[in-house]
N, C-alpha and C positions, 0 to 999 in steps of 0.2 A: 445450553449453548454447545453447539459440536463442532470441533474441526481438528484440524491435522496434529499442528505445533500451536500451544500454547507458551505465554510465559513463561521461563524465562529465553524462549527460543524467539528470534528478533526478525521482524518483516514487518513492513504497514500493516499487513491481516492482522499480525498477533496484535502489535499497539492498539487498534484500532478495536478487538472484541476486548481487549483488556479494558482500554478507558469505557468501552459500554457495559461491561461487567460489572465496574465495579462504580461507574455511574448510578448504574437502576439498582446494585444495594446499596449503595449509600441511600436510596430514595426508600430502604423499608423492603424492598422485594428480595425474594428467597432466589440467588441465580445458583446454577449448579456448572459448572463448565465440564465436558469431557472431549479427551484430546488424549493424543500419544503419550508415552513416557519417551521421547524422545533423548533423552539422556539416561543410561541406567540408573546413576545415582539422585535423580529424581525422586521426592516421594509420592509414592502411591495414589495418597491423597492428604488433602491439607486445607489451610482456609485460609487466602492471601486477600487482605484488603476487603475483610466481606463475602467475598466469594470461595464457594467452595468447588476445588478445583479437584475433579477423578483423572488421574495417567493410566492410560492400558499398554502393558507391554505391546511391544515391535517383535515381531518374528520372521519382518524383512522388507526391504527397503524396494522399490518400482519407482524408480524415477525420480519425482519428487515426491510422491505418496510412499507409505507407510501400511503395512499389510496389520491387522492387530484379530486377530483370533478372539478374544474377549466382547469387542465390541457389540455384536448383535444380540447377547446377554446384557450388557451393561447398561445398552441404548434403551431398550425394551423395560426393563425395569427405571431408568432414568425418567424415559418418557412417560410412565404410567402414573407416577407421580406430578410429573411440572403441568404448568396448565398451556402451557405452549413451548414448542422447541425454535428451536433459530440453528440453522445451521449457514456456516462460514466456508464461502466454495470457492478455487475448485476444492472439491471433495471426492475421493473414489465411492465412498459411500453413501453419496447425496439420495440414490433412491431406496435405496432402504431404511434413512431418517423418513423419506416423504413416504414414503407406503407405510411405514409404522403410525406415521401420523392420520392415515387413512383408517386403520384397520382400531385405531382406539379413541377417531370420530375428536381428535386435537389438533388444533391450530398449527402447520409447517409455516414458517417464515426463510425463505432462499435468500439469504444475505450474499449476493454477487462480486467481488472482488475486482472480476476481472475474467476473458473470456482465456481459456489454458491456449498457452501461443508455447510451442518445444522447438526447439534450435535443431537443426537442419537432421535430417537424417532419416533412415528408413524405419528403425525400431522406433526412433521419438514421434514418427506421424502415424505410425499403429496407436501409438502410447494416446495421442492427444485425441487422436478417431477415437478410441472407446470410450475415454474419459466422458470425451463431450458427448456421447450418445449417451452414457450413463446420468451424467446430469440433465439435459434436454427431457430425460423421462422424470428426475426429479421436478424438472420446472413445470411437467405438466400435473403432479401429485400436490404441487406444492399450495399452498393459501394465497400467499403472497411473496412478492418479490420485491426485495430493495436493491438500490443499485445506489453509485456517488453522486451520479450525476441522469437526467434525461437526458442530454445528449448521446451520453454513450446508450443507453437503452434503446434511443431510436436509431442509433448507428451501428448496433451490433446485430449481425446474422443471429446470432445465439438469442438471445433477449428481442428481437423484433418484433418473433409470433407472441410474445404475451403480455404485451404492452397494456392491456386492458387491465392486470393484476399486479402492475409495474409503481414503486412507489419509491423516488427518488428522495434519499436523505445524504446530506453533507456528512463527512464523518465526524466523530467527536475529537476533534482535532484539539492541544491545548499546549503549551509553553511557556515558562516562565518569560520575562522580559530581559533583554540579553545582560551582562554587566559591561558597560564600556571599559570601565578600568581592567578588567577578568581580558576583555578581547581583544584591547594594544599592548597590556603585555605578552598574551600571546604569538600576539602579531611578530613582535619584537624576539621574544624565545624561537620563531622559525628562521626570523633573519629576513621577513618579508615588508617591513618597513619601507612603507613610501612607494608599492609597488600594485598594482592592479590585482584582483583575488577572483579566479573564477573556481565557484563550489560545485559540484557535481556526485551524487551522493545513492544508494544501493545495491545489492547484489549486484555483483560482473556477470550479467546473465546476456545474450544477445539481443533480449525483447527489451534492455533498454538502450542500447543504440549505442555503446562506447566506442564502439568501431567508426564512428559518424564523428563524435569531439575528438577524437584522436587523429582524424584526416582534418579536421577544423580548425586543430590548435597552430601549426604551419602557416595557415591562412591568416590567423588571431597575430599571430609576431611578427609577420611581416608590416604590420599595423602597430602594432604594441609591444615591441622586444619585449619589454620587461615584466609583460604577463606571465601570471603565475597559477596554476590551474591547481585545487585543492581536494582530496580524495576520500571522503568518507564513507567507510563501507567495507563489506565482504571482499576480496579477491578470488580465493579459492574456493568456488559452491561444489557439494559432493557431488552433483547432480546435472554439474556443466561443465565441462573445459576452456570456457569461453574467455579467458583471462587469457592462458597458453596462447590460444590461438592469437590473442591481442598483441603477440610480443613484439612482430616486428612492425607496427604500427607505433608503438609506445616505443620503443628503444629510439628512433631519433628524437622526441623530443621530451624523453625520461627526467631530463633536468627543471624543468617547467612543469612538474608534476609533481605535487607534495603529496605522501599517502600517509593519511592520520588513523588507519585503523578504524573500525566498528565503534562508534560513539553512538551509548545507551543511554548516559544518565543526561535528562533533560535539559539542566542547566548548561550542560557540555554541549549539547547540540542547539540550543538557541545562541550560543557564544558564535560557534561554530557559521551559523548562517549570518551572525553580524559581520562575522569577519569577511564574508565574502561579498565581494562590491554587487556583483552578479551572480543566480545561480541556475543553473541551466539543463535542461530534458530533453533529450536526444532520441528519445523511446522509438521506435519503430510502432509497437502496440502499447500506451498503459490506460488503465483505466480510472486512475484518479491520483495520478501520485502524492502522496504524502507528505513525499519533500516537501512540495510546492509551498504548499500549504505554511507548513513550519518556516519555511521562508518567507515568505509574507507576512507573516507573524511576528519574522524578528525584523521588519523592516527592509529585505532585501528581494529586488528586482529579478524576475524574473526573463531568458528565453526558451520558450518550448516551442518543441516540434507542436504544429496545428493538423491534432488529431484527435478523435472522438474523445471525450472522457479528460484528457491530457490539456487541452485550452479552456476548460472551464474555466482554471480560477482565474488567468491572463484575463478572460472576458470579463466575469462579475468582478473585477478589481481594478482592472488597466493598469496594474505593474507589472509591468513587462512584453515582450514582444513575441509575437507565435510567428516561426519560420517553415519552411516547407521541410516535410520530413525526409530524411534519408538525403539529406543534401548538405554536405558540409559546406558548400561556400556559401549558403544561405546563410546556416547556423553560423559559420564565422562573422559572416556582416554582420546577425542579429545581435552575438556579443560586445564587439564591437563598438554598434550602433549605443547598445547599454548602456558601459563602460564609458563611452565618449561624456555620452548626454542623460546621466545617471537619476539627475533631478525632474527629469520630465517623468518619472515612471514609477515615483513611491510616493503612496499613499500615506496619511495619518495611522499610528498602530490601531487607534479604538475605531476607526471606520473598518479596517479589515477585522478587527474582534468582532465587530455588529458582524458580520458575513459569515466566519467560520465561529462559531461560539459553541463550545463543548455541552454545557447547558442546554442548548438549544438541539442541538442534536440528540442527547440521550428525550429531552421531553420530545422529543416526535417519535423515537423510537417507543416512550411506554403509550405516548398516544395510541399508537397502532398496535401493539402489544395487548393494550386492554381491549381495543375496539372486537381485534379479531378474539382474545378470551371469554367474551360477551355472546358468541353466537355457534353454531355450529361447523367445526371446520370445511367439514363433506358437500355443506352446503356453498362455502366462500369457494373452495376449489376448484376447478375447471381447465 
């Protein structure tokens, strides 16, 4: 398994290859992960949970990519051993996992995250041009492609030519179940008792639209004074200033804004989604947010922008409401609307576990896993 940031470095990507790592060994299979040493004090290598996990020094940072001099030695001996790679994209290096996987006749698996969207600028559309040229030649070296959803496969420019070799899997999404007592005392430790809870949760990056709930939230209190908008997540990305630039959006209504910091450990973030009445995606672009998911899971209603990838789980579930994107007075009504009439839009928890079941995701990923170690790559690729 390849990609950028691994554990303990936090994004949907990493959760996401983590619970499939160490899903398929707990199932008996030999996983190897390599990834960055994105922390120096990282070790080299190690065995977390099963998996054994290789860091290659950084010798410098592009963007959100990571340059690693090691690699193309590491991969090549990695790969000549495993009986199939998966690589986790974006990737700068995605065509040189899938031409390695050509040239020693083994199974590539393009695991798609998401198509690389960079915030405004002259160097960031050079940055995203090459990337995606870079990968588009991995997608055509590649065996197969997985993606979160068909939706976004058939709605992405990127993903549309190879729909033929396109295999949609939900992620292995999983959560403990929330503790009530854990989530009104909390309630109560903010001082938010008795007051409406809208959660909102990820890097501060522009692809997910905070700029959008920030012009939304004025709209939400003219309706709800006593709304209170809950912040989990990154503020400062090395790789965006897109928080800065939030500032004078955010400063009128800073008070109606609780920031809880980057919650990692599980029970903390299923608390976290009980506590909020509504939780809501403002994305401009995502491609399967995570959140969502986790939100559903603990019981709480969704509104998302209705955009490729981003309304899946709204659809397969009907908790919650999809508004048109990049429109805050939509998104305000959609909250709103939530808020008001909160019981018409949550499901039973075990009907949304049948939907998203972690289980169920890692057995279709070794499905496809053995299918394709079964045969000859060169011949599955196209």
């Amino acid at each position: 398994m390849v990609l950028t940031y691994y554990h303990p470095h936090w994004t949907g990507l990493t959760a996401y290859a983590k619970r499939l790592a160490e899903g398929l060994a707990g199932r008996g299979h030999e996983v190897t992960v390599l990834a960055s040493q994105h922390q120096p004090d990282l070790p080299r290598e190690e065995t977390v949970r099963g998996v054994r996990v290789l860091r290659l020094p950084v010798a410098a940072r592009l963007s959100r990519g990571v340059l690693m001099p090691r690699l193309p030695a590491a991969l090549w001996r990695e790969m000549r051993a495993a009986d199939l790679t998966q690589m986790h994209t974006p990737l700068l290096e995605a065509p040189l996992v899938a031409m390695y996987g050509r040239l020693l006749g083994r199974p590539v698996v393009f695991t798609h995250h998401g198509d690389l969207v960079m915030p405004a600028g002259l160097f960031n559309r050079v940055i995203e041009g090459v990337v995606t040229g870079l990968m588009t030649q991995a997608l055509r070296m590649s065996t197969r492609i997985t993606v979160h959803s068909g939706d976004y496969g058939r709605n992405s420019a990127f993903l549309s030519p190879f729909l033929s070799k396109l295999d949609p899997i939900y992620p292995p999404s999983d959560l403990p179940p929330p503790e009530p007592a854990a989530v009104d005392a909390w309630r109560r430790e903010l001082g938010l008792a008795g007051r409406p809870l809208v959660g909102f949760a990820g890097r501060w990056v522009e692809e997910k639209g905070f700029d959008y709930l920030l012009r939304a939230i004025p709209r939400v209190l003219e309706k709800m004074p006593n709304a209170q908008f809950l912040y989990a997540g990154q503020q400062n990305i090395f790789y965006e200033d897109f928080f800065r630039k939030c500032q004078d959006l955010l400063e009128p209504v800073r008070t109606h804004v609780t920031f809880l910091g980057l919650l990692t450990d599980p029970q903390k973030l299923s608390n976290f989604y009980s506590l909020c009445d509504v939780f809501t995606v403002a994305s401009r672009t995502d491609c399967f947010p995570s959140t969502q998911v986790e939100a559903v899971l603990s019981g709480t209603p969704l509104v998302t922008t209705d955009i490729p990838g981003a309304r899946e789980v709204v659809q397969v579930t009907g908790m919650g409401l999809l508004v048109p994107p990049r429109d805050p007075e939509g998104l305000a009504r959609g909250i709103v609307e939530v808020l008001g009439h909160r019981e018409r839009y949550v499901r039973p928890p075990a009907e949304i576990r049948r939907i998203f079941d972690r289980e169920k995701s890692v057995s279709e990923y070794e499905g496809l896993f053995s299918r394709l170690s079964e045969r000859p790559a060169a011949a599955a690729a196209g």
